[in-house]
LOMARTI-27817 format. One record per residue (C-alpha): residue number from 1; residue in three letters; x, y, z. Coordinates in steps of 0.5 Angstrom, whole numbers, plus 500, padded with zeros to 3 digits. Example, Ala and Ser with C-alpha at 12.3 -4.5 7.8 and 13.67 -1.06 7.14 Angstrom:
<sites>
<k->1	r->Ala	x->525	y->491	z->516>
<k->2	r->Ser	x->527	y->498	z->514>
</sites>
This chain:
<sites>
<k->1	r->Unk	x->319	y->162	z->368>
<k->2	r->Unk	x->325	y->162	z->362>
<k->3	r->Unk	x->330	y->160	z->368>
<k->4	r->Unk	x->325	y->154	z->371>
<k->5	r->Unk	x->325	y->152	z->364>
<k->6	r->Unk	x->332	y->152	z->363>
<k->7	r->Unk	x->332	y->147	z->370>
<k->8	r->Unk	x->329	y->141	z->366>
<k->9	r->Unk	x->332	y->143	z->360>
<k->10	r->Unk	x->327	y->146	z->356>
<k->11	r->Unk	x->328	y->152	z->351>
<k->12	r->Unk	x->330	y->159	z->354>
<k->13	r->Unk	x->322	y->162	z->354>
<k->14	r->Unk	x->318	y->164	z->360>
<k->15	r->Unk	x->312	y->167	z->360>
<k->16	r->Unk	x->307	y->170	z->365>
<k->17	r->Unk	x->299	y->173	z->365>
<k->18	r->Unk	x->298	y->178	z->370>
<k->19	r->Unk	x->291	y->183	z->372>
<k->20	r->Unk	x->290	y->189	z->377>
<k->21	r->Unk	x->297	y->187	z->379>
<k->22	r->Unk	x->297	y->179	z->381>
<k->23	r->Unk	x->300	y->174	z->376>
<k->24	r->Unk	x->294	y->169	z->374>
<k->25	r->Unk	x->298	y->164	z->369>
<k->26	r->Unk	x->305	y->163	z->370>
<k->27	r->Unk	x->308	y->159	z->364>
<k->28	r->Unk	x->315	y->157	z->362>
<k->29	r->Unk	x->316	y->153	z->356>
<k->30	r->Unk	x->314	y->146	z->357>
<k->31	r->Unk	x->315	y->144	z->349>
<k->32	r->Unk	x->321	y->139	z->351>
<k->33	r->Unk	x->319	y->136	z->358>
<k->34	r->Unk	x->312	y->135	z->356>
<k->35	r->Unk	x->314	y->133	z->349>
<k->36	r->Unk	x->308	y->138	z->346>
<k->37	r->Unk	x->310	y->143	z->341>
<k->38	r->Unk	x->304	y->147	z->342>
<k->39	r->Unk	x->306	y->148	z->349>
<k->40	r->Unk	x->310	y->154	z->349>
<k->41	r->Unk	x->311	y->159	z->355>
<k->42	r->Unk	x->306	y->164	z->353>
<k->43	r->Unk	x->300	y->159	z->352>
<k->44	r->Unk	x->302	y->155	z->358>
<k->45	r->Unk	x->301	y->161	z->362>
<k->46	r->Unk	x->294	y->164	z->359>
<k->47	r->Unk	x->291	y->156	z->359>
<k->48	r->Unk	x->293	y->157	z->368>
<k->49	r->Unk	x->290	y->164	z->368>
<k->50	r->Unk	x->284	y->161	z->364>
<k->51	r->Unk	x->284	y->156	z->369>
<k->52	r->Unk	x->285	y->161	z->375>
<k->53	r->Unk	x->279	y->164	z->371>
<k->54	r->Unk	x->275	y->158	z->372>
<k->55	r->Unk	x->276	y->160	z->364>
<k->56	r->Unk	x->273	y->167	z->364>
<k->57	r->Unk	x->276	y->171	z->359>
<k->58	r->Unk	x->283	y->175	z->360>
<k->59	r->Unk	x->280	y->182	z->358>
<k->60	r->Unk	x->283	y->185	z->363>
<k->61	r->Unk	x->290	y->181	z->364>
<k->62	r->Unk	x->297	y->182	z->361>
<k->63	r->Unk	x->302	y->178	z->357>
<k->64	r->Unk	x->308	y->179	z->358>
<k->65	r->Unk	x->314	y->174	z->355>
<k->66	r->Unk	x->321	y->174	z->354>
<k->67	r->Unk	x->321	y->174	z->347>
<k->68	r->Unk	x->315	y->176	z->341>
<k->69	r->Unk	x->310	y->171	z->342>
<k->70	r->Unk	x->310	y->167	z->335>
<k->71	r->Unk	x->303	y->169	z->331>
<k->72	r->Unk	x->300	y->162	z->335>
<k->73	r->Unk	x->301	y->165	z->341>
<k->74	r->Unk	x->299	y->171	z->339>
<k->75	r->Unk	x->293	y->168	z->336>
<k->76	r->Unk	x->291	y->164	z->343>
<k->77	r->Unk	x->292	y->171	z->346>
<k->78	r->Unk	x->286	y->174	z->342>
<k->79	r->Unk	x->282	y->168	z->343>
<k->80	r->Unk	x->282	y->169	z->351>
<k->81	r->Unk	x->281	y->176	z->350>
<k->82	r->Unk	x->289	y->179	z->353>
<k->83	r->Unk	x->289	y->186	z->353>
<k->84	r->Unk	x->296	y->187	z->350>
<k->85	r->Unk	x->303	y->185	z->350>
<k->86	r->Unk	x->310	y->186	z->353>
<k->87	r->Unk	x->316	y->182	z->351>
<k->88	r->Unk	x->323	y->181	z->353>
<k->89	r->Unk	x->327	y->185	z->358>
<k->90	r->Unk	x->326	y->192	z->356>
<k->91	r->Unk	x->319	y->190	z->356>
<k->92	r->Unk	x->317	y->192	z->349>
<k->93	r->Unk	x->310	y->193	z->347>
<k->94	r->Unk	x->308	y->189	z->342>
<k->95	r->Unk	x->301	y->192	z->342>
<k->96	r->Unk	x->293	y->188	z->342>
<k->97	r->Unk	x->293	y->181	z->340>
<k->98	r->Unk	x->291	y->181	z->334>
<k->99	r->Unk	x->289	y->174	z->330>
<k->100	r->Unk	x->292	y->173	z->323>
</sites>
């Protein structure tokens, strides 16, 4: 996702929400090319797992980024119910969203 981002210029993050083994949301950033500041990688990806959900929550998925969400994407991740976090490429864990 960070790479797809890249190709139309955008920055460098991607992001994707995954259950039982299937990716549900795919999500690279889309701030520059869409012009929305709220369109961050994370939050694109949960917002396609929600619609693939037909907007179920996502108790069961995973999200997993190539950098800590920002406290906005981690907010967006507790609301829609995401399990827990791994980011960048040791996959670290960055635990249960939590909102702040």
């Amino acid at each position: 996702m960070r790479k797809l981002a890249e190709s139309w210029g955008d920055q460098s993050y991607g992001a994707v929400v995954v259950a039982e083994g299937k990716v549900l949301g795919y999500g690279p950033s889309r701030v520059v090319k869409d012009n929305d500041p709220n369109a961050h990688a994370e939050r694109v990806a949960i917002r396609e797992a929600q619609r693939a959900q037909s907007g179920s929550r996502l108790t069961a998925a995973v999200l997993y980024s190539t950098s800590r969400p920002c406290p906005a994407c981690e907010q967006a991740a507790a609301g829609a119910g995401i399990l827990r976090m791994y980011f960048g490429e040791a996959l670290h864990d960055a635990g249960v969203p939590s909102v702040r």
